[in-house]
C-alpha positions in Angstrom: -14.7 -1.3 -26.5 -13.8 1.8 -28.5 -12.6 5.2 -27.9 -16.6 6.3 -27.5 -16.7 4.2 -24.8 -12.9 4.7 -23.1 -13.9 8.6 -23.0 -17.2 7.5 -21.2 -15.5 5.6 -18.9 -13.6 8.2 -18.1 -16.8 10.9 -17.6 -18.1 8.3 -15.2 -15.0 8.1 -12.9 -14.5 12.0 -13.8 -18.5 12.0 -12.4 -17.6 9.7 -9.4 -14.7 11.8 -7.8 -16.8 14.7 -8.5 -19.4 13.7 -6.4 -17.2 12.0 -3.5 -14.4 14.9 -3.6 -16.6 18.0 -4.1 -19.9 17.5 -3.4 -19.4 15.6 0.0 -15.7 16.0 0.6 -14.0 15.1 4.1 -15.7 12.1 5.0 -14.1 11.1 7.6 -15.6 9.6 11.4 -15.3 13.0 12.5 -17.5 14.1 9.7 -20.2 11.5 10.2 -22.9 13.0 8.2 -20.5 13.2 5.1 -19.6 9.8 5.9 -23.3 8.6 6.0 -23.5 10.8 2.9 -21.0 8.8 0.8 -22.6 5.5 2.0 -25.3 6.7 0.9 -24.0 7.5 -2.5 -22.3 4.8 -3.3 -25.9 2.1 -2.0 -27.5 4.4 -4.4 -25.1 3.7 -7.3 -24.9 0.2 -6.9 -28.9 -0.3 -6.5 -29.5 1.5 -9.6 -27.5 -0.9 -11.5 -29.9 -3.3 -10.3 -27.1 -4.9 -8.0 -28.4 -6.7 -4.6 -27.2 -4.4 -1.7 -26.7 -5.9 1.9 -25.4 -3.5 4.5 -23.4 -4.3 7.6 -24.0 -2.3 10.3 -21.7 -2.1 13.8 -21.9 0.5 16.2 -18.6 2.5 17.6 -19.5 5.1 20.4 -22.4 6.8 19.5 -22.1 6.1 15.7 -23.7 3.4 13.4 -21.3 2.5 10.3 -21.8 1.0 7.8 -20.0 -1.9 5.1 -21.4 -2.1 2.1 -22.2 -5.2 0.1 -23.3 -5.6 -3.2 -23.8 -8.7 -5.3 -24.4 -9.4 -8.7 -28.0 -11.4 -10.1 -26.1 -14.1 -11.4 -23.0 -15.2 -8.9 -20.7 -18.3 -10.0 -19.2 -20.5 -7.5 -15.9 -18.7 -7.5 -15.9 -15.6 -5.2 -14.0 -12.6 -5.3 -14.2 -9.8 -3.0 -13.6 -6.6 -5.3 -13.0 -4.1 -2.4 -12.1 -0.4 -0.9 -12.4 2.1 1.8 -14.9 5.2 1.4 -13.8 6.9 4.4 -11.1 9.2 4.2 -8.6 11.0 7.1 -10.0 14.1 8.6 -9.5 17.1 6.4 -8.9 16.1 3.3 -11.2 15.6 -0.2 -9.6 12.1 -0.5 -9.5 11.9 -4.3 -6.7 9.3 -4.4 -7.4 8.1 -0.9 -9.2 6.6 -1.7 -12.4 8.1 -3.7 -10.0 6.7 -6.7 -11.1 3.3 -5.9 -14.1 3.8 -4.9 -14.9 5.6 -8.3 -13.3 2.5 -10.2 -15.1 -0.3 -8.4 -18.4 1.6 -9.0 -17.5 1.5 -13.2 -16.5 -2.0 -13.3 -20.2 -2.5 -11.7 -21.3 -0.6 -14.7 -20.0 -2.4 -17.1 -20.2 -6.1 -15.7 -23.8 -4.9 -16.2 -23.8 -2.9 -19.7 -21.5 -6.0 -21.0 -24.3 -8.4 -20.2 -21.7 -10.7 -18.4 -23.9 -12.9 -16.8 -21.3 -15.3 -14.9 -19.9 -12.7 -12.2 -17.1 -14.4 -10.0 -17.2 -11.0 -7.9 -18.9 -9.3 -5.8 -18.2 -5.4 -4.4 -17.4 -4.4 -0.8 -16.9 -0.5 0.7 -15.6 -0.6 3.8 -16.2 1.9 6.4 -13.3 3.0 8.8 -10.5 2.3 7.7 -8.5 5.2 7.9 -7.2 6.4 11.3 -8.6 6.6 14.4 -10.1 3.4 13.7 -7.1 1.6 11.9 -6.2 -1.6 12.9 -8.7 -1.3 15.5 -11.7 -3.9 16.0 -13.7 -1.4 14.6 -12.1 -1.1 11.3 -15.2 -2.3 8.6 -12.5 -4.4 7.0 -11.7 -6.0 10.1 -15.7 -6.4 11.1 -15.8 -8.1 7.8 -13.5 -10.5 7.7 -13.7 -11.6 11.5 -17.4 -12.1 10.2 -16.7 -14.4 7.4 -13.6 -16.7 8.9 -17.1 -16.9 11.4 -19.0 -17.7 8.8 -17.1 -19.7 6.5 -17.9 -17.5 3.8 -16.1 -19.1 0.3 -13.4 -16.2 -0.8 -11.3 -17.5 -3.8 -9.6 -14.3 -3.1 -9.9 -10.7 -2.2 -8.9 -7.8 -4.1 -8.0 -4.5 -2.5 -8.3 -1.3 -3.9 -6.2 1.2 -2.3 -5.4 4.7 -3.9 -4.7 4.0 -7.4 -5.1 7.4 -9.5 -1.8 9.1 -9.0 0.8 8.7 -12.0 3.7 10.1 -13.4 6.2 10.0 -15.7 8.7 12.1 -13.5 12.1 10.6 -13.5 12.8 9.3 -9.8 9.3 10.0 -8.6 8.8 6.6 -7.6 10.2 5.6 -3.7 10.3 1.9 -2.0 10.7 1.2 1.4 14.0 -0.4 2.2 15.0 -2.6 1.2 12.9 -2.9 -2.4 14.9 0.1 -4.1 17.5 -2.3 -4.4 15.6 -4.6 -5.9 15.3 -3.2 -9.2 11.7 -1.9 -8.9 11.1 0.9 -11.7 12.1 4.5 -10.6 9.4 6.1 -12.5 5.6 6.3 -10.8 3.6 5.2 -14.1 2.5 1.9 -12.5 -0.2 0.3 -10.8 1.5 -2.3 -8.3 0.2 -6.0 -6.7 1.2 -7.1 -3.4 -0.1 -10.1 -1.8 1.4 -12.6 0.9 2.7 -15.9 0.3 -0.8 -17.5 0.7 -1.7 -15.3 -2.3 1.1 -15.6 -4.4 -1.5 -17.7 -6.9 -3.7 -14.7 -6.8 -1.0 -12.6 -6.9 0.1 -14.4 -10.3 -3.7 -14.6 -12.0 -3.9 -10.7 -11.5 -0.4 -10.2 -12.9 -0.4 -12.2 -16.3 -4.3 -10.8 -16.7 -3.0 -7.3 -16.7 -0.1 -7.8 -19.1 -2.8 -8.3 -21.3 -3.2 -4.4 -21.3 0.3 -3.0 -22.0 -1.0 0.3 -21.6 -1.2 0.0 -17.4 2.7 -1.1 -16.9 2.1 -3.7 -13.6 4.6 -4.5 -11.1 4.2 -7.2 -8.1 5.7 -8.1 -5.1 4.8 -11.5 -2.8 5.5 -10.9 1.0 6.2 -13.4 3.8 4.0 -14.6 6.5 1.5 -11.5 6.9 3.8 -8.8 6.2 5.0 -8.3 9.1 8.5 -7.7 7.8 8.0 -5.0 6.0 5.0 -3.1 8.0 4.5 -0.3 5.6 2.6 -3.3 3.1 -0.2 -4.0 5.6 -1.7 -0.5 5.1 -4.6 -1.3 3.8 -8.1 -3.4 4.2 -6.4 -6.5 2.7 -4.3 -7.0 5.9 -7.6 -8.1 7.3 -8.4 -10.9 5.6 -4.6 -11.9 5.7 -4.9 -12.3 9.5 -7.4 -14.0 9.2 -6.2 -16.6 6.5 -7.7 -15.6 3.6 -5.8 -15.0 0.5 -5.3 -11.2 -0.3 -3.8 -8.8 -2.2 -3.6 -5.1 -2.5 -4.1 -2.8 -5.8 -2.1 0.4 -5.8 0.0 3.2 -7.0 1.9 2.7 -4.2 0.6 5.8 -1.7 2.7 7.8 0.1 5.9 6.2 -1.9 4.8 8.1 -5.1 2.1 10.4 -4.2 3.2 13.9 -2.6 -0.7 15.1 -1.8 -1.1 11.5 0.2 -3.5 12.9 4.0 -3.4 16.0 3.2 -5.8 18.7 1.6 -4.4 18.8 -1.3 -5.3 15.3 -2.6 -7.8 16.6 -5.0 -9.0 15.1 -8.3 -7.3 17.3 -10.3 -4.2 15.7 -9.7 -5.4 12.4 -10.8 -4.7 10.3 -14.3 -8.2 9.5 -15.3 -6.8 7.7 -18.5 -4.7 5.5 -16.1 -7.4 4.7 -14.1 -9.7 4.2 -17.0 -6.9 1.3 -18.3 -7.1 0.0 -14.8 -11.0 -1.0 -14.6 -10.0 -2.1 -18.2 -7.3 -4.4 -17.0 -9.9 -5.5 -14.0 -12.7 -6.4 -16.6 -10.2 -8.7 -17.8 -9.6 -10.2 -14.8 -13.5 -10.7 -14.4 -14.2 -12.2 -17.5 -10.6 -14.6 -17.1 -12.7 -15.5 -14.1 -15.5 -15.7 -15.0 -17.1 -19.7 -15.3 -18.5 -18.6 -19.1 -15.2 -18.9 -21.4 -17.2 -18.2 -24.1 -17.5 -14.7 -22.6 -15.5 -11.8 -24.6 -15.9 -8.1 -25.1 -13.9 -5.9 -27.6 -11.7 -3.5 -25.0 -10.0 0.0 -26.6 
């Protein structure tokens, strides 16, 4: 992939946010249209690419919401949920939180398909509701969705959450840790993308980190948790602490949130204040992962 195609990777998450952050905004429960609006958006995306797009529906109150599935022609036996939240809290634009995510799971769709890569060990989930008043509720789409396929027994090799990952600096001290981790020697400076998983994951956990150090350009850092976090709460804020309660392996993509990100719930997390060449290395990174995956090792792309 050249520098062509890094700048149009780059327009399409620029595109993305624009659309999620501007055009719809706020699209939180208490905005239900605009939340109806971005899962509309985002079915549309994905169906366009000529993906296969299954909805799950629940009711909570008086409002229908919505998960969003969407799975590739050609699926190999391995099965990785690629996922992220589309709502975000009331009042804000939600550009990092989480319409970053969302903006880079709807590119690596693109290009699974542009790159012809016809064994696809993913498939992409948006989840509804997972911001509060609904988190860690029953309602929570995450929650809905993983309760459905323990049910199920749906095959997960391993899910992959997406949670806020456009903010980056190079600020000296701009990166915080919840105790105790800053004494564990965990970089200072927020120019990282991070990977957390549970014990049950660490396997996952290891897969994602040696396919990322493939792209030196995205600096990755991991850390493995006990049991299901429990022990250090502030690590289960996110959809993968679903499908860790209900056994499934798990982990959690991000820049880390509210421990490196000033603008984190407020109305100032705008799209402006995101790296969109960070984020563009990130899908990069992910498409590596995909094609590692991937059951067709003859499989290869030429990446920036």
């Amino acid at each position: 992939m050249d520098q062509d195609l890094k700048d149009q990777v780059k327009q399409s998450l620029q595109h993305h946010l624009h659309i999620l952050t501007k055009e719809i905004g706020d699209r939180s429960i208490y905005k239900y249209h605009k939340l109806k609006q971005a899962a509309n958006y985002i079915i549309s995306c994905f169906s366009d690419l000529g993906y296969e797009v299954e909805t799950q529906k629940y009711n909570f109150m008086d409002k229908e919401l919505t998960n969003i599935i969407a799975i590739p022609s050609s699926k190999t036996i391995k099965n990785y949920l690629i996922c992220a939240h589309y709502d975000t809290v009331t009042g804000s634009p939600g550009a990092d939180d989480n319409g970053s995510s969302i903006a880079v799971m709807l590119e690596l769709a693109r290009l699974i398909k542009e790159f012809n890569i016809i064994k696809t060990p993913v498939k992409f989930v948006a989840f509804t509701a997972e911001e509060p008043p609904l988190f860690a509720t029953r309602y929570m789409g995450s929650r809905v969705y993983a309760k459905r396929a323990k049910e199920e027994k749906e095959r997960i090799d391993g899910v992959i959450c997406l949670e806020m990952v456009g903010y980056y600096t190079n600020e000296e001290k701009s990166q915080k840790f919840p105790f105790p981790l800053q004494f564990f020697g965990y970089p200072k400076t927020g120019n990282f993308i991070g990977v957390i998983g549970n014990k049950r994951s660490k396997d996952v956990v290891e897969k994602i980190v040696s396919t990322f150090k493939l792209n030196p350009a995205l600096p990755v850092v991991s850390l493995t948790v006990p049991g299901d976090g429990y022990l250090l709460y502030q690590v289960r804020l996110s959809d993968h602490a679903s499908f860790w309660d209900k056994g499934f392996k798990a982990v959690m993509i991000t820049d880390t949130a509210f421990y490196r990100n000033p603008y984190y719930h407020t109305h100032k997390d705008r799209m402006e204040t995101l790296n969109l060449t960070m984020m563009a290395e990130l899908v990069k990174s992910l498409m590596y992962f995909i094609i590692r995956e991937g059951e067709d090792v003859k499989t290869s792309i030429n990446l920036w």
